[in-house]
ZAMARGU-4260 file (C-alpha; in steps of 0.2 Angstrom, whole numbers, plus 5000, padded with zeros to 4 digits):
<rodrens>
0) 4933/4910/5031 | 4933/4904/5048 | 4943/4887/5048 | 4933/4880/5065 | 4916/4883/5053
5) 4900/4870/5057 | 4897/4860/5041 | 4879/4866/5043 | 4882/4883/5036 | 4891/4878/5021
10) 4874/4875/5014 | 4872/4896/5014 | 4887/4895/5001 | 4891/4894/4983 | 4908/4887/4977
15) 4915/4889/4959 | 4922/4874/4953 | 4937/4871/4939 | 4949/4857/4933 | 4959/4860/4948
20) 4951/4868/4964 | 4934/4871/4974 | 4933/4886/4981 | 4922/4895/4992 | 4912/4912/4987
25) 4909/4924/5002 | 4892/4924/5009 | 4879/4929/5000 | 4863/4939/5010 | 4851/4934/4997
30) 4854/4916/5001 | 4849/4917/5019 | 4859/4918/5032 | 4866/4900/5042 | 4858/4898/5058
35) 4875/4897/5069 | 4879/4915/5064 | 4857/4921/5065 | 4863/4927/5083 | 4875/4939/5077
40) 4869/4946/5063 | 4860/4963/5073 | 4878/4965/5082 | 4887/4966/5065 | 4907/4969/5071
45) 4912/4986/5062 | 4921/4984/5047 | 4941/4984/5048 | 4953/5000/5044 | 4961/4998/5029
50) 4977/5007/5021 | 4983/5008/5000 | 5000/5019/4998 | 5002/5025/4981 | 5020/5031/4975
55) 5022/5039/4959 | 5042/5041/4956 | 5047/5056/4946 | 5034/5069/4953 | 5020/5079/4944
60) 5019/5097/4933 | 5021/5107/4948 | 5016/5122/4942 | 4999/5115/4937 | 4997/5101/4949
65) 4993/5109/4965 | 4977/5122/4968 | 4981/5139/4970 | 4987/5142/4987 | 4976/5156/4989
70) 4963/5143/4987 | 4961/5137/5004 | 4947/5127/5014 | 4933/5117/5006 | 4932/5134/4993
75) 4945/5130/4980 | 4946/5122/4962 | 4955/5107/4955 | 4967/5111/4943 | 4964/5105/4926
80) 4975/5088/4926 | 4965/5084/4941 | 4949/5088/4935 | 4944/5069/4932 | 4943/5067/4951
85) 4930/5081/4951 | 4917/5070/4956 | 4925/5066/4971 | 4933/5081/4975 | 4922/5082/4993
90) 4931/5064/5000 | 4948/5069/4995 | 4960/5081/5003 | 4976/5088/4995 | 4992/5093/5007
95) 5004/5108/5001 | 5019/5114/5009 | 5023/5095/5018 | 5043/5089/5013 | 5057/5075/5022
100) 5070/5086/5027 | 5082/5072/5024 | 5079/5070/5007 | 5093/5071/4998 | 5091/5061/4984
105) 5081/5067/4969 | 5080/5051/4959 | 5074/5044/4973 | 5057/5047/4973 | 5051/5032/4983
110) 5064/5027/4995 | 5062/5035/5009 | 5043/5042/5006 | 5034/5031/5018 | 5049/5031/5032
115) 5054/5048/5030 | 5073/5041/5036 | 5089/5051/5035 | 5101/5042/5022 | 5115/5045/5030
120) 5109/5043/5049 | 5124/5030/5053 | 5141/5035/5052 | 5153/5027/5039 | 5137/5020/5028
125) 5133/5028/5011 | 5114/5022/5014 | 5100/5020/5028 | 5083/5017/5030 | 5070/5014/5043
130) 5052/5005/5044 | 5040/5011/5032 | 5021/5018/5041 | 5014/5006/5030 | 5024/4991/5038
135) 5020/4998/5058 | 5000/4998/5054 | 5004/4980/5047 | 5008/4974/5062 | 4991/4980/5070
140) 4978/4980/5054 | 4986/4963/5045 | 4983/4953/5061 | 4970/4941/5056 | 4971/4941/5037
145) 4982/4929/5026 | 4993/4943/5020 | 5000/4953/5033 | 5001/4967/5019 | 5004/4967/5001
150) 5017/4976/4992 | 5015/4978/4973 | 5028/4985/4962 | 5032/4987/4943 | 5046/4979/4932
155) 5060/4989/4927 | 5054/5001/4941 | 5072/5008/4948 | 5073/5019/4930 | 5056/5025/4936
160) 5063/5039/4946 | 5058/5027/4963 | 5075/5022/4968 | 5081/5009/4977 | 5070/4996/4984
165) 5060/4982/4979 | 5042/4990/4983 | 5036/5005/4994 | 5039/4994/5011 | 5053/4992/5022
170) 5054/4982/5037 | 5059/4985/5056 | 5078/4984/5051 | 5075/4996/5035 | 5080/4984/5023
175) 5068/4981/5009 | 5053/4970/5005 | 5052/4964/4990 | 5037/4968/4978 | 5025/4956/4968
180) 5029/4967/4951 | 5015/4961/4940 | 4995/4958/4939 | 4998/4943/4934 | 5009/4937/4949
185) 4997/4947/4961 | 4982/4937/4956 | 4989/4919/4957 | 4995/4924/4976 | 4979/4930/4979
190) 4964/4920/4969 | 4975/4905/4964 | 4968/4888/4972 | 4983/4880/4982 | 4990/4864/4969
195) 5004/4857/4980 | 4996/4844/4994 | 4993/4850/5010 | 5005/4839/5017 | 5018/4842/5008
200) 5015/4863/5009 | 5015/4855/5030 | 5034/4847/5026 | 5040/4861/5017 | 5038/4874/5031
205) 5045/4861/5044 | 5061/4859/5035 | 5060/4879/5033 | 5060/4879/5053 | 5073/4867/5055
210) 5083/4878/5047 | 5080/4893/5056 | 5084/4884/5071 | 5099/4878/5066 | 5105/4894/5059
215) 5102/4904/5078 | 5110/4892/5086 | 5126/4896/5077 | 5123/4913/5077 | 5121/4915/5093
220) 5136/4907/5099 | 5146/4921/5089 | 5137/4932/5100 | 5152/4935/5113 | 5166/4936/5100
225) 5159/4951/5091 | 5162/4970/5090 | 5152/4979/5095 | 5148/4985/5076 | 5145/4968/5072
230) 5135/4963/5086 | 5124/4979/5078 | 5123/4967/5063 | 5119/4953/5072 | 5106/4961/5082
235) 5100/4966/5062 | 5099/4949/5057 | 5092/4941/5072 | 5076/4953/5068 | 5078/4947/5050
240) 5076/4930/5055 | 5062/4932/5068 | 5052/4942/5056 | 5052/4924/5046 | 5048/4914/5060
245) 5032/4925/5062 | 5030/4924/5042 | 5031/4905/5044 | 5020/4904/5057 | 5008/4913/5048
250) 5008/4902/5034 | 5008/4887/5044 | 4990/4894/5051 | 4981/4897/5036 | 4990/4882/5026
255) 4972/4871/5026 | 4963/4887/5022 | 4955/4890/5005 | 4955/4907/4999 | 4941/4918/4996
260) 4934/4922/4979 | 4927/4939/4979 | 4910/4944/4973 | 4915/4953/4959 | 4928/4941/4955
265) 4944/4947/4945 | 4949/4938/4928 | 4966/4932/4928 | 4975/4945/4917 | 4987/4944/4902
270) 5002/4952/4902 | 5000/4970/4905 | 5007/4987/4904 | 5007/5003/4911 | 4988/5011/4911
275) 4979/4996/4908 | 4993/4987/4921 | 4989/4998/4934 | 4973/4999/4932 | 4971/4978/4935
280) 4982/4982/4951 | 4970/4994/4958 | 4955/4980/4953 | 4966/4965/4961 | 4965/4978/4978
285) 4949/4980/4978 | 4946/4961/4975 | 4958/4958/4991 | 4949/4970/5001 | 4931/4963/4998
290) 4938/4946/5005 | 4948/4953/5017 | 4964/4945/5011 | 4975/4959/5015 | 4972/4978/5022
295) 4990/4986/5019 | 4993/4989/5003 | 5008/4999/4995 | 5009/4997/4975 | 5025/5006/4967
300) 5019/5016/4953 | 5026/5013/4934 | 5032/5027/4928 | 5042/5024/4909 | 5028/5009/4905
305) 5013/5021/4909 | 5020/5035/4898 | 5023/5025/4885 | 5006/5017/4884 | 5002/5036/4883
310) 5010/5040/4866 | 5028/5045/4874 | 5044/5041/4863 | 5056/5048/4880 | 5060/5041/4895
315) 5053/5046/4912 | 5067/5056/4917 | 5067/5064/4901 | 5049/5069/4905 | 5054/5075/4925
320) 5066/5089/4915 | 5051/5099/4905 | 5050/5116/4904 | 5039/5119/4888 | 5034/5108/4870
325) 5031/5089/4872 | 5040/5086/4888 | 5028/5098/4898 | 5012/5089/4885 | 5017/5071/4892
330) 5021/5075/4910 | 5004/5083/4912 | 4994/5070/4903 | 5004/5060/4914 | 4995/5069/4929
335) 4976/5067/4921 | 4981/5047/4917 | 4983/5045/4936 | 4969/5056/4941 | 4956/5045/4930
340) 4963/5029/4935 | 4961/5036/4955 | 4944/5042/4951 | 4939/5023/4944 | 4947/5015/4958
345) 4938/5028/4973 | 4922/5021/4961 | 4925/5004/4964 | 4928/5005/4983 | 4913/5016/4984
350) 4903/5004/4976 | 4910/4988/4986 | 4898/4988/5001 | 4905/4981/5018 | 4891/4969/5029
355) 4886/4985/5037 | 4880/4995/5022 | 4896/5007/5022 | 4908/5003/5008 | 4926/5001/5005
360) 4931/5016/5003 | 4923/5023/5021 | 4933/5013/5029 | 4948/5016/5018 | 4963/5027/5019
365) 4971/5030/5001 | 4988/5042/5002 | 4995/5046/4984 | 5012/5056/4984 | 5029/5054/4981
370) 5045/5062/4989 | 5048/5073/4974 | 5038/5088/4968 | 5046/5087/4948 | 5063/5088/4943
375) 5074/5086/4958 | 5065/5096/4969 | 5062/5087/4987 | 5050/5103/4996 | 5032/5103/4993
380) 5030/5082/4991 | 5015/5079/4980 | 5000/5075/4992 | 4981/5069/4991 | 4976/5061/5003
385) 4956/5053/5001 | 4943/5039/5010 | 4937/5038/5031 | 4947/5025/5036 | 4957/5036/5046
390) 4941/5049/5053 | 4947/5064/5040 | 4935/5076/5038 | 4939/5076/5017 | 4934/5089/5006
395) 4948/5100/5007 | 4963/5111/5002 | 4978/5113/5015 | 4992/5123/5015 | 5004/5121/5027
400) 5010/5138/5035 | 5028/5129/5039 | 5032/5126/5020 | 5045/5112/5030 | 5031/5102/5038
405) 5037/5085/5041 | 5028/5075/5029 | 5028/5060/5042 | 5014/5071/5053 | 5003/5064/5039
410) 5009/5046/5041 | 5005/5050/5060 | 4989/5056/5059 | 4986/5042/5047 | 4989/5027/5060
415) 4981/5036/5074 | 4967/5042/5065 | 4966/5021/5061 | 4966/5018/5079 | 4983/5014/5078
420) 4994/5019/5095 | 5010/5028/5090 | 5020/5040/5100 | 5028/5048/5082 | 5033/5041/5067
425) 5048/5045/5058 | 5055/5064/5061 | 5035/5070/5066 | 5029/5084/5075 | 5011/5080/5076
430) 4999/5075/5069 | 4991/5090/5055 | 4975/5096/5068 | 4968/5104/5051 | 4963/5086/5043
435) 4951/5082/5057 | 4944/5096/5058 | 4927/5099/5052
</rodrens>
């Protein structure tokens, strides 16, 4: 919604109207189109890239997981826990053979997934992380929308095999964003009409300010009577605290803005749990997409709650140790719960047109992964990669011939295939030829 609107072409709109709040629909074709925008309308600006990151924790049943590797190329067949996605085998690509080599942590599943960081990188510090891929297209893709990304998450999730970390997303320091962890939470953030008065929302931000200014002031006359080590620190928290300013600032642009209702619009949802929670969070995306509320997106798989609405009497670790017998039975239906709920959600983008008839999901990249393979293994991360928000040419099976590829070449080719300038990313090579190839 542009906020410098003419009055004139709010006669092109429908509003929904409660007890509380009036807002504004999107616009609608069939209504007509307002005159201020008729000039426009052959010149339609291509739709913007987006990116959803999808981290499952404790891995998959490797051994019936992955195609056959012998199976290369467009030519192979999904293995039967994927087989739900068959029907959009041709716009998916899955990776073998991609790792971190500075995994080290096999409970860790999610951590250092979308950094590809080296734990132990500074001396004298048990732990380390760095910014997450999803967090460096922020920066370029969450420009002009209300949420520079969004970071979903799951209650209870560090039992999930996911580690530490709030969500999937860490920020320029590598310290952890935190995560919105259920539907419910997510849809009020997103949908939820604004009930504190403008002005007061106006005051509220002020005083915010004040005291970020008063804090820098402080901290920067400590500046000369540091350590070096501790200047480090400082340098640390002065990109905290500039990465709230821009927050604030962000806010304090969109504060008299209404938010979007989208087309199809979600119902606020009860309180829910794994398949049917993650299922919600996949429609509240979609939602956010169609009114361009957000275009990062990282959501932090459950793991225990999604096998228990599955029938499971053991926890998800138990189930990351199978072998044979019930184990093995509830990892792999595990496997064919996420593959459905992926093919409904690769439905719903499809099905979402964008203003220029291509839909969501052309213009979307969708990564689903994790660090680990099953058990504690850390080689041959978990990879399908799917959506042309990135210029892929889908369809595929790859097997990396270095069975150490650097699993960050995919979080490269991701952001510039988006049009996103980066030199690397994380411990990167280059970016995998193979997935623009024809």
């Amino acid at each position: 919604m542009n906020p410098k609107q003419t009055s004139p072409s709010l006669g092109r709109r429908l509003f929904l109207r409660s007890t509380s709040a009036l807002v504004a629909l999107p616009f609608f074709e069939s209504l007509g189109v307002p005159k201020v925008a008729s000039a426009a309308v052959g010149t339609a600006a291509a739709p913007p890239k987006r990116m959803v990151f999808l981290g499952m924790g404790f891995g998959v049943t490797a051994d019936t997981w992955y195609p056959d590797v012998n199976q290369t190329g467009r030519d192979y067949q999904l293995p039967h826990v994927l087989k739900p996605l068959a029907k959009h085998q041709k716009d998916l690509t899955i990776i073998q053979n991609l790792m971190h080599k500075y995994s080290a942590d096999g409970h860790s599943g999610s951590t250092f997934w979308l950094t590809g960081a080296n734990r132990y990188a500074v001396p004298g510090q048990s732990f380390f992380n760095s910014v997450s891929v999803d967090q460096v297209a922020a920066e370029v893709l969450g420009e002009k929308t209300r949420f520079t990304s969004l970071q979903l998450a799951a209650r209870g999730a560090k039992n999930d095999g996911h580690g530490p970390g709030g969500s999937l997303a860490w920020n320029r320091s590598g310290k952890p964003i935190a995560g919105i962890e259920t539907p419910v939470a997510a849809f009020h953030k997103l949908f939820s009409a604004e009930k504190t008065p403008l002005a007061q929302r106006q005051k509220l931000l002020a005083d915010q300010r004040s005291v970020l200014d008063a804090v820098m002031t402080d901290a920067k006359a400590l500046n000369l009577k540091l350590s070096k080590s501790d200047n480090r620190k400082l340098d640390e928290y002065f990109q905290s605290v500039r990465e709230i300013e821009v927050r604030l600032a962000k806010e304090e642009k969109w504060l008299a803005i209404k938010k979007k209702v989208p087309k199809d619009p979600v119902k606020q949802p009860g309180e829910l749990e794994g398949v049917a929670e993650i299922r919600m969070m996949y429609d509240i995306m979609v939602a956010a997409m169609q009114v361009d509320a957000s275009r990062v997106f990282t959501y932090r798989l459950p793991v225990n709650s999604m096998i228990a609405s599955l029938g499971a009497t053991m926890s998800a670790h138990s189930m990351s140790h199978y072998s044979e017998g019930e184990r093995r039975n509830v990892s792999e239906s595990r496997d064919k719960a996420h593959a459905k709920l992926l093919s409904d959600f690769f439905d719903k983008l499809k099905s979402s047109k964008e203003p220029d008839g291509s839909s969501l999901y052309d213009n979307c990249t969708i990564a689903f992964g994790t660090n680990l393979s099953s058990v504690h293994t850390l080689k041959n991360c978990p990879t399908l990669v799917a959506g042309g928000g990135s210029g892929f040419a889908q369809g595929k099976h790859l097997v990396m011939k270095d069975p150490k590829t650097p699993l960050c070449n995919l979080w490269l080719s991701t952001l510039r295939g988006s049009g996103i300038e980066v030199d690397s990313f994380g411990d990167s090579t280059g970016v995998i030829d193979e997935l623009f190839e024809a």
